[in-house]
N, C-alpha and C positions, 0 to 999 in steps of 0.2 A: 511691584507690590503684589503680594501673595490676595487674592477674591476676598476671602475673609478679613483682613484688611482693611482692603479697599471698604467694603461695606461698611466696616468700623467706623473708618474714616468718614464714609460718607454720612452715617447714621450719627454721626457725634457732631457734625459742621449744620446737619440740617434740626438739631437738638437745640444746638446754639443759638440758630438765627431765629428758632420759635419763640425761643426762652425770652432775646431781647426784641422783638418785632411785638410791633403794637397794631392797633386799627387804625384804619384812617380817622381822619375827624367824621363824627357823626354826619351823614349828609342832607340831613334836614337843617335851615334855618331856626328852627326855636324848636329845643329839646324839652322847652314844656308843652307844648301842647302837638309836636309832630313826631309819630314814631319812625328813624329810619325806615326806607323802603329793604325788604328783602331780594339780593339778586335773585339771580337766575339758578344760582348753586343752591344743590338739595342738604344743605348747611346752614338752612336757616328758617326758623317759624315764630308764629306773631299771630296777635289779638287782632290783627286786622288783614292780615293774607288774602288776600282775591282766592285761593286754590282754597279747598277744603281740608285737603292734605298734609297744607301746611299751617293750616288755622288752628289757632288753639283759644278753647275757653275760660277766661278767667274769674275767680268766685267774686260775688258784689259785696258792696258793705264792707269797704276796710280804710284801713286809715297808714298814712307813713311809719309810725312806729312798729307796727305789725308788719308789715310790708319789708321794713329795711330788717328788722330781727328775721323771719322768715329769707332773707338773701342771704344773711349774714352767717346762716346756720349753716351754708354751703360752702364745704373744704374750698380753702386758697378763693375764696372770693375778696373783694377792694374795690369799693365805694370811689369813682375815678368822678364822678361829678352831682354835683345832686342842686335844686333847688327848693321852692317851697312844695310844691305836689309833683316831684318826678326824681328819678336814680339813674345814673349811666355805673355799669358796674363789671369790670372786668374776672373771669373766673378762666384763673391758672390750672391747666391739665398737670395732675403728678408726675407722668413717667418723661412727657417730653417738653412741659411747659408752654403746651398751646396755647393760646390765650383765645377766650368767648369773651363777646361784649354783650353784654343786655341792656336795655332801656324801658322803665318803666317811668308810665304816668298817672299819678291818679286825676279822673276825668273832675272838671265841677259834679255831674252828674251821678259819681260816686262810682263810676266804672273803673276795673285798671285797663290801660294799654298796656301792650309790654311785646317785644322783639328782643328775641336771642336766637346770635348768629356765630359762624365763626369766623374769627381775623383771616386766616387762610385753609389752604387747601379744599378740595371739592365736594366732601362727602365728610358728615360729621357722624355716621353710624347714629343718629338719633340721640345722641349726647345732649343738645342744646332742646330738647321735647323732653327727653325724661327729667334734667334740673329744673325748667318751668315746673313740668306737672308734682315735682317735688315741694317744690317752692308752691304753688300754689293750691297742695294737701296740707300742706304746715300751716295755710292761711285760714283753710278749711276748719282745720282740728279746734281751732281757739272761738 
């Protein structure tokens, strides 16, 4: 098989398996009130992150309606679990169909929690910080 090929081949088999690969199950016991921990890979940031770097601030005063329309507003996003004050929601990459999981909680307190990471691979180029910080200017604006 001719390099170019090969690469074809290989770039169309590891397409596939992004496209049907999902995340593990949440590894928190109650997705209302615990946000997944973030690994060790620099593919993932959260409302509550020990590192600063990977901490992010989320606006106060919101409610679930605003919250899921504000998600909702993000290409190839799907609403994978939800209860009364909290979202688990998967966002499809267009060219190779990577799949992000986010998890949000609104706190009693009126805070949100929220973790977005990615299902695989090491390094998400900052993908899963610019849709928060998106998602959570949408929240801003209203």
């Amino acid at each position: 098989m001719r390099p170019r090929h090969a690469f074809a081949a290989a770039l169309f088999i590891l397409t596939m398996a992004a496209a049907h690969a999902g995340c593990e199950p949440a590894t928190t016991a109650d997705p209302a009130h615990d946000l997944p921990p973030c690994g060790d890979r620099p593919n993932c940031v959260s409302t509550e992150h020990p590192d600063p770097a990977r901490r992010m601030l989320a606006p106060p005063g919101l409610d679930l309606p605003r919250l899921r329309a504000a998600i909702l507003a993000e290409p190839r996003s799907t609403i994978i679990g939800e209860g009364d004050q909290w979202l688990r929601v998967h966002f499809r990459s267009r060219l190779f169909g990577f799949i992000d999981e986010a998890h949000f909680i609104l706190r009693p307190d009126g805070t949100l929690a929220a973790r977005s990471g990615a299902c695989s691979g090491y390094s998400d180029f900052g993908v899963n910080r610019r849709r928060l910080e998106r998602i959570f200017e949408r929240l801003n604006a209203r």
